[in-house]
C-alpha positions, 0 to 999 in steps of 0.5 A: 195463504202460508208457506207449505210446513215442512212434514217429517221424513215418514210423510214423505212417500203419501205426499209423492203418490198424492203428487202422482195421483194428481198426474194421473187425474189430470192427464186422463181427462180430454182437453174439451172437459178440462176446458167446459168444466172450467168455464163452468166453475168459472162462472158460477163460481160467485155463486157457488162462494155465496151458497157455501157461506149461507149453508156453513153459517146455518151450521153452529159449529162453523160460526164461531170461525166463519162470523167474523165479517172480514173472514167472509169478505175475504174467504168469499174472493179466496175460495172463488180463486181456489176454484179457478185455480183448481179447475180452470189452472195449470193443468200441467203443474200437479206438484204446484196445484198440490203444493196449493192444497197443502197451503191452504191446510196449514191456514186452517190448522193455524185458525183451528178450522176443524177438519169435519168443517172443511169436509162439509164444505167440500161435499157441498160444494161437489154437490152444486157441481155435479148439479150444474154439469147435470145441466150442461150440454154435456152428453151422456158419456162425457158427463159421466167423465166431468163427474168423476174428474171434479169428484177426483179432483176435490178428493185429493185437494182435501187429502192434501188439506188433510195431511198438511192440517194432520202435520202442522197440528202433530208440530204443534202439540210437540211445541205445546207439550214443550211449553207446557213442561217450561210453565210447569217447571220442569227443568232440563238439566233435571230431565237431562239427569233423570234420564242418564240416570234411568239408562245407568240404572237399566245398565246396572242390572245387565251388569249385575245380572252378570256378574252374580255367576249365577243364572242370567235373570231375564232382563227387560230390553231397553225398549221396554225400560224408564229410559226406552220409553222416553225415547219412544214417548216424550223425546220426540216432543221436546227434540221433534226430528233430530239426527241424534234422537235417530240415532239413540233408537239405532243403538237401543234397536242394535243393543236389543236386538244384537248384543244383549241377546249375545251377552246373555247366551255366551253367560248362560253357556259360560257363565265367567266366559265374558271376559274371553273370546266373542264374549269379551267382544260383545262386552266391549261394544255392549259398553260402547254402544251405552257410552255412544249411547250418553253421548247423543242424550247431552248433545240432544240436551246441549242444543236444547239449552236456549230453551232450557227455562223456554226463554230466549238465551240473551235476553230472557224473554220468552222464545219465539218457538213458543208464539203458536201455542200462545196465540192459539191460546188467547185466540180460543179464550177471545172465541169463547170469552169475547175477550180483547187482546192486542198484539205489539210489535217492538223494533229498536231505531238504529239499532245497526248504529249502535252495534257499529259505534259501540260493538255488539258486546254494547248491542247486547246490553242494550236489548238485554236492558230493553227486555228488562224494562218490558218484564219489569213494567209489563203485567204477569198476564202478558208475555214478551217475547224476543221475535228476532235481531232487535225485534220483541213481541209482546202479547197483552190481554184483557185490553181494549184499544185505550189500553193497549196504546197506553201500554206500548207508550209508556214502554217507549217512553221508558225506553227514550228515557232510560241511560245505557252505559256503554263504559264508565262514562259514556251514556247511550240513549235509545228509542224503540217504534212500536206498532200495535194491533188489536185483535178483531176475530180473525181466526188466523192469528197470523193476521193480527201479527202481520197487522201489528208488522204492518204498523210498526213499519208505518212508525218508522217511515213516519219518523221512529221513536212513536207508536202506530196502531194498525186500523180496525179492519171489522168491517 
């Protein structure tokens, strides 16, 4: 399981009535069918877990994420507690029973789970359960209940799914498309350019348009303009939600709406009255609001500068932003190639000593120097990536195991051997723990990043300064 993704402000309302709707289901339901449900599912919840599994894995579509044998070891358990937890939990605790739902949807989005699959199975699964209180004790009436509370309750656990997938998959492409215009080469300052340019030019032709004396021509709205589609389109990918992105679509809705309707009409009534009266006004806060206007585009562009070439400010590695697209990527390749890839995760030993005796300035050199070594040394196929604090990830393809712990020694050798000048004439050496971990066809690429964590922390309680290789969990 993950953490619920944060959704944006407009999905907020469905989740509370799903919340609601939660309430409603659970607290309508008498005590005894909460109750003769549960222990229902309770035991034959092994079973059920092992009928899924035979029928999904019947279907081609769902081999390619559910073959791998850990998968089914550990889904067989976990979907078994999500049923316990579902029907035999805290009945009294819809948000929490929801917020579960909403953790299980952001696991599938990030193993690439198709949704229609997930349907499947909960439709297979309301199935054996209706089937099995068919053959309970249950009287007529009471029947009639238990089927509609599981039918309820399964429905809204896969809205929930649903929603949390939709959510995390629409983040998703945003840092994909943002990633894709980093590779292609898209710059920001040029985008930053190019746009201003485009509401410049759209000001222009109001401008000409009044000072022609002439008859006011129609003009396009800003909306409708090179620079109003952007902000419609392409903005929200790069800047997600933002306050300032909020607010550029506020002041092109009052441009639109207020002050151009008003410019036009006072020129068409007096076409040299601008400068006068009302018009003068509307004037004035037409330019204001195009200046205020300029100001949100630099300061969108001002907090994008740490992925203006998508790499992380001080050392010029690829931002961690982008880690999801990237192991989304090899992940689909390894699906559909049966390549190998290995995760290495990278943390400097002491690296607290090292800004403490020599200062950050020092401290900045040093991972700037190690981030170096890696791109200097690594193959054009793998990416490096600055994980945080003195942490570094780096993913490396088309290795099998041999291969992949060749890589990580011979980056920490270079590094135990590598001199940092911390003035003149002070040398610093420093050494660096590695853990690395290969991929094994788990969908989640979660799994293989915590895996290599795992490891890396095993390198530094056996004593820094080596590489550790997390063990192959196949089965």
């Amino acid at each position: 399981m993950t953490t619920q993704a944060k959704g944006a402000p407009a999905a907020q309302a469905p989740k509370l009535r799903l919340n609601a709707d939660w309430h409603d289901v659970l607290v309508n339901v008498p005590p005894h069918i909460l109750v003769t449900v549960g222990a229902l599912v309770d035991t034959h919840r092994a079973e059920l877990a092992t009928e899924f599994y035979r029928v999904m894995l019947a279907d081609p579509e769902a081999t390619g994420y559910l073959s791998h044998n850990e998968v089914q070891t550990r889904l067989h358990a976990s979907i078994q507690r999500w049923m316990h937890t579902l029907f035999g939990g805290k009945h009294d605790d819809p948000d929490g029973m929801a917020a579960l739902q909403r953790q299980v949807g952001e696991v599938h989005a990030r193993a690439e789970i198709p949704v229609q699959l997930v349907a499947r199975g909960m439709r297979l699964l309301k199935t054996r359960l209706v089937e099995l209180l068919v053959g309970s004790a249950l009287s007529r009436e009471e029947l009639v209940v238990a089927v509609e509370y599981v039918g309820s309750l399964m429905d809204l656990a896969l809205a929930e799914m649903s929603a949390a997938y939709v959510r995390s998959h629409e983040q998703g492409a945003r840092i994909d498309e943002t990633f894709r215009m980093v590779t292609a080469g898209q710059n920001a300052a040029l985008e930053r350019h190019k746009q201003l340019g485009a509401l410049t030019e759209w000001e222009n032709t109001v401008l000409r348009g009044l000072t022609t004396g002439l008859h006011m021509p129609a003009v396009a709205s800003l909306r409708s303009s090179a620079f109003g589609l952007w902000v419609q389109h392409k903005a929200p990918l790069l800047f997600d939600e933002s306050s300032e992105l909020e607010r550029i679509a506020q002041q092109i809705e009052h441009l639109d709406g207020t002050l151009l309707p008003l410019i036009i009409s006072r020129h068409q009534s007096q076409p040299f009255g601008l400068a006068q009266g009302d018009g003068s006004t509307a004037l004035r806060d037409f330019l204001a609001d195009l200046e205020e206007t300029r100001f949100l585009v630099n300061s969108l562009f001002d907090r994008l500068s740490d992925m203006e070439v998508g790499r992380d400010v001080l050392t010029q590695l690829y931002n961690r932003r982008f880690l999801p697209t990237i192991m989304r990527r090899e992940l689909g390749l390894a699906r559909r190639q049966q390549n190998h890839f290995a995760v290495l995760m990278i943390d400097v030993d002491h690296f607290k000593r090292v800004n403490d005796d020599h200062g950050h300035e020092t401290g900045d050199r040093v991972l700037q120097h190690i981030a170096a070594l890696m791109m200097a040394h690594g193959r054009a196929s793998d990416f490096f990536f600055r994980y945080g604090g003195e942490e570094f990830l780096a993913v490396v393809n088309e290795v099998d195991h041999k291969h992949a712990v060749q890589i990580a020694e011979k980056l920490r050798a270079r590094v135990e051997q590598a001199e940092f000048q911390v003035n003149e004439s002070t040398p610093l050496r420093v050494t660096i723990s590695v853990g690395v971990a290969m991929h094994t066809g788990h969908p989640d690429y979660r799994h293989i990043i915590n895996r290599a964590d795992e490891a890396l922390y095993e390198a530094k309680r056996s004593g820094r300064n080596r590489v550790c290789v997390a063990p192959d969990t196949t089965g």
